[in-house]
Backbone bond lengths (Angstrom), bond angles and torsions (degrees), N, CA, C in turn:
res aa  C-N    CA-C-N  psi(-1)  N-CA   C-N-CA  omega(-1)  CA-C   N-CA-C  phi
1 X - - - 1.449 - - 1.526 111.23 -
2 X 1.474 121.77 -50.60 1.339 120.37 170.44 1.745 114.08 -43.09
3 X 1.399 112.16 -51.72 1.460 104.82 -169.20 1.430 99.58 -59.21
4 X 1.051 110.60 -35.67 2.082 103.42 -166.91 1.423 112.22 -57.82
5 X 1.828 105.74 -51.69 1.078 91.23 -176.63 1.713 129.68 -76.55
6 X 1.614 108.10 6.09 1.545 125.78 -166.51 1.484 93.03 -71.13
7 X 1.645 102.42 -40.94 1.876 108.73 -163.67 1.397 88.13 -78.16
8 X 1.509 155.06 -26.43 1.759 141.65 -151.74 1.646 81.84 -104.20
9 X 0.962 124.25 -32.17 1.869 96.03 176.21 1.653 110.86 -88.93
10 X 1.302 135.68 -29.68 1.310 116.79 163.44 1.128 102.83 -77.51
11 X 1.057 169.93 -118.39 1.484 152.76 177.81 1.563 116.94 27.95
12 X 1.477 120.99 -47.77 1.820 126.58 158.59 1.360 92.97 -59.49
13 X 1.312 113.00 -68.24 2.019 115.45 -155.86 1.266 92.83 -42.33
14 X 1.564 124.19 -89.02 1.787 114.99 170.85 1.312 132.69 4.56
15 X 1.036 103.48 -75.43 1.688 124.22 170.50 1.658 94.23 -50.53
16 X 0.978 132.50 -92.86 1.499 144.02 -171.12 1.676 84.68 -12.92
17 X 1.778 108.88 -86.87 1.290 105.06 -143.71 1.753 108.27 -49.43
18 X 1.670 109.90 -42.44 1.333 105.08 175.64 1.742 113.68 -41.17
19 X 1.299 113.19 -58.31 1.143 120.57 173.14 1.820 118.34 -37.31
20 X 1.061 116.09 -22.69 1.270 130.55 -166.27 1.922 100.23 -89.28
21 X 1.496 98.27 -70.62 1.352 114.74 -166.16 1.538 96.23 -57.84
22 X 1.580 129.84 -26.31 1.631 122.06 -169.39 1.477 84.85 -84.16
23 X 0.914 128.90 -57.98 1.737 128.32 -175.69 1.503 115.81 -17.43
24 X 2.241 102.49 -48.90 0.943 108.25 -145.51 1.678 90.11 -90.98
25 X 0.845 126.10 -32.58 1.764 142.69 -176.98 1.611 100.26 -51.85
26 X 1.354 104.07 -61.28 1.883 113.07 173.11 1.645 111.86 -42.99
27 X 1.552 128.34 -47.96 0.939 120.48 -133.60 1.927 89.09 -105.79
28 X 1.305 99.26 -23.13 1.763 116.42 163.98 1.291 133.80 -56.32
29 X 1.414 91.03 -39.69 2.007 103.32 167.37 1.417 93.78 -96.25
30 X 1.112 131.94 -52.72 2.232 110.91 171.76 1.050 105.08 -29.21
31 X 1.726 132.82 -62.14 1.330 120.62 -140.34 1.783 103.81 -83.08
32 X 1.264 106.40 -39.25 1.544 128.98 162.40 1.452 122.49 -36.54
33 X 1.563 112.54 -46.07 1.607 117.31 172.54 1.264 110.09 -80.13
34 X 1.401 128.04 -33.53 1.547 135.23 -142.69 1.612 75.28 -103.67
35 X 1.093 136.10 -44.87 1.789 119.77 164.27 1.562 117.00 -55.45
36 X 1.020 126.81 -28.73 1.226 141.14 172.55 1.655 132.75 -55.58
37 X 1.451 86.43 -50.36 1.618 127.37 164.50 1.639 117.93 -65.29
38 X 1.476 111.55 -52.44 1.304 105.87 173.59 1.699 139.67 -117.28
39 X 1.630 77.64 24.98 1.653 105.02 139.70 1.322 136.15 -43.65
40 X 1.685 94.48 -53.04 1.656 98.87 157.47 1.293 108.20 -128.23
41 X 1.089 139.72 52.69 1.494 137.10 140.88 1.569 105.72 -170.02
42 X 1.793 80.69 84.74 1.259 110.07 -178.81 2.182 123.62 -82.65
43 X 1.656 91.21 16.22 1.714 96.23 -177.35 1.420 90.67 -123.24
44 X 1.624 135.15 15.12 1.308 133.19 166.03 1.524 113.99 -48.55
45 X 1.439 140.07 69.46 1.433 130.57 -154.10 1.665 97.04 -86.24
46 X 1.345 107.33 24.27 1.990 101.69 174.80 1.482 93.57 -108.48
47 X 1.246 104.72 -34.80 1.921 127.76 -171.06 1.475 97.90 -54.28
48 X 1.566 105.59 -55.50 1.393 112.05 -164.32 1.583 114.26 -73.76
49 X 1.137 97.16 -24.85 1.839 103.04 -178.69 1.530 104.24 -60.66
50 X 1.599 108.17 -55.92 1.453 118.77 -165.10 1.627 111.69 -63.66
51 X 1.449 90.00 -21.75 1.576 81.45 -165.92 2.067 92.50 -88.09
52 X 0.879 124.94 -52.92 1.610 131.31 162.88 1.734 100.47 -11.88
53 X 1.823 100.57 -77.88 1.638 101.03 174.62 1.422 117.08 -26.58
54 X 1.508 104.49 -60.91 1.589 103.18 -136.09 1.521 80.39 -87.15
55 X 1.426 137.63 -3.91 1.492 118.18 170.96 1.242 112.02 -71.76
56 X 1.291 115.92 -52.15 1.530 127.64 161.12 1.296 127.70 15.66
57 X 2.480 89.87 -98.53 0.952 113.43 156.66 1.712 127.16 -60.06
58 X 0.958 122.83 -9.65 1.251 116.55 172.58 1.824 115.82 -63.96
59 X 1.515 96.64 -62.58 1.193 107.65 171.56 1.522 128.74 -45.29
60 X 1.141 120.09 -40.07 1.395 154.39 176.57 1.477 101.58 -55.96
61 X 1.775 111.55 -76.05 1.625 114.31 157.11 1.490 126.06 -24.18
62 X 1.189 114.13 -71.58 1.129 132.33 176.05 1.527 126.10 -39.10
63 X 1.153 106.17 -41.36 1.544 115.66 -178.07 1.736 103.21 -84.73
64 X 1.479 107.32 -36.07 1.696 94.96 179.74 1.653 91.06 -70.68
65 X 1.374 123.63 -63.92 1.811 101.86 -165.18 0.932 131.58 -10.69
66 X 2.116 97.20 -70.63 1.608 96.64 174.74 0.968 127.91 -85.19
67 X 1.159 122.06 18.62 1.925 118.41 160.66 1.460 109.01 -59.97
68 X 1.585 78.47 -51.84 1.813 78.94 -170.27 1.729 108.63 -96.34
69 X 0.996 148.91 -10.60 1.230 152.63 143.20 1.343 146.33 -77.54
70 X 1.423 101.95 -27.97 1.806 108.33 177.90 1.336 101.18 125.69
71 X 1.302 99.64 -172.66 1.904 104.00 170.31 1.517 119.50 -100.94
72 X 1.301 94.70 135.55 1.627 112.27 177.32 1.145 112.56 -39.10
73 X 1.138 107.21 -56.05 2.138 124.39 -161.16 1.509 99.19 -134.37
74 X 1.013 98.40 170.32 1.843 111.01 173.73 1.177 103.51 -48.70
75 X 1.771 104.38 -60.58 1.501 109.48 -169.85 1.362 136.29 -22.02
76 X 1.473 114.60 -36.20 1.604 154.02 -160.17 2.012 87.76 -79.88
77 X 1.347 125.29 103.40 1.258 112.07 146.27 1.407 124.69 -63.99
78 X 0.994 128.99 158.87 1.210 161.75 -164.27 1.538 134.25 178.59
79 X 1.799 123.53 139.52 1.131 119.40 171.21 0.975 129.17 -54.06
80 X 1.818 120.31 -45.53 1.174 121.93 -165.19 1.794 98.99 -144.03
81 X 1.440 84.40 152.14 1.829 118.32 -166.63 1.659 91.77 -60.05
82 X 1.380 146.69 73.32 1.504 128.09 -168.00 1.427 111.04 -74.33
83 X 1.817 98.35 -17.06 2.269 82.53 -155.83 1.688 82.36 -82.64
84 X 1.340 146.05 7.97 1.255 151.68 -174.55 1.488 94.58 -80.48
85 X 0.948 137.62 -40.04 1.851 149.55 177.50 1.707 92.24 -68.28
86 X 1.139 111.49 -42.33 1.701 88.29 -169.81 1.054 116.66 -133.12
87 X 1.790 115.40 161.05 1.768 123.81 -152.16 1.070 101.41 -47.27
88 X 1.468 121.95 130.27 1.627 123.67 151.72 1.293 126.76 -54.60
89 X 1.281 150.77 146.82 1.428 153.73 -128.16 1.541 104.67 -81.06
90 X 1.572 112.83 -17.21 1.487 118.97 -174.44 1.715 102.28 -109.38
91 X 1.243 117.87 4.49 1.446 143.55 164.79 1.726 107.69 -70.58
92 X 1.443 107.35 -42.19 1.505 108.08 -157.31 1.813 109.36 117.89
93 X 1.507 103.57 -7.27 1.584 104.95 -173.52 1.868 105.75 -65.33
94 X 1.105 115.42 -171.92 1.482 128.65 -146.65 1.734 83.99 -109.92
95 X 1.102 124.45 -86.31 1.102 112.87 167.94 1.776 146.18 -116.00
């Protein structure tokens, strides 16, 4: 019984982080269009809310990932090289 349930919580964690990284992809092209958008209609004050939110939560996202995962992009300091610890995508890695 222990092993089963060992595989349904890494199996959640998985899911989670995927769940995480699609979150973060969604909320990247929002903030990206809704800049796009009020480029020229820059008194959109529904435009401006959403885009405020989703910077927010973006930021917010972002910082739990790589806490617990590493950095997204270069950009992201960090001590250590992590996706170097695990299979590269032609390895069998996740992404």
């Amino acid at each position: 019984m222990e092993d089963y349930n060992r595989n349904c919580t890494c199996e959640q964690n998985e899911q989670t982080r995927a769940d995480m990284f699609e979150r973060i992809k969604c909320l990247n092209f929002a903030i990206t269009e809704l800049g796009l958008y009020l480029d020229t209609h820059n008194d959109d004050e529904k435009a401006i809310c959403l885009h405020r939110k989703y910077s927010k939560e973006y930021r917010e996202l972002t910082d739990k990932y790589q806490k617990v995962y590493g950095p997204l992009t270069i950009q992201f300091p960090c001590n250590k090289w992590r996706w170097i610890e695990e299979p590269w995508p032609w390895e069998g890695g996740n992404f």
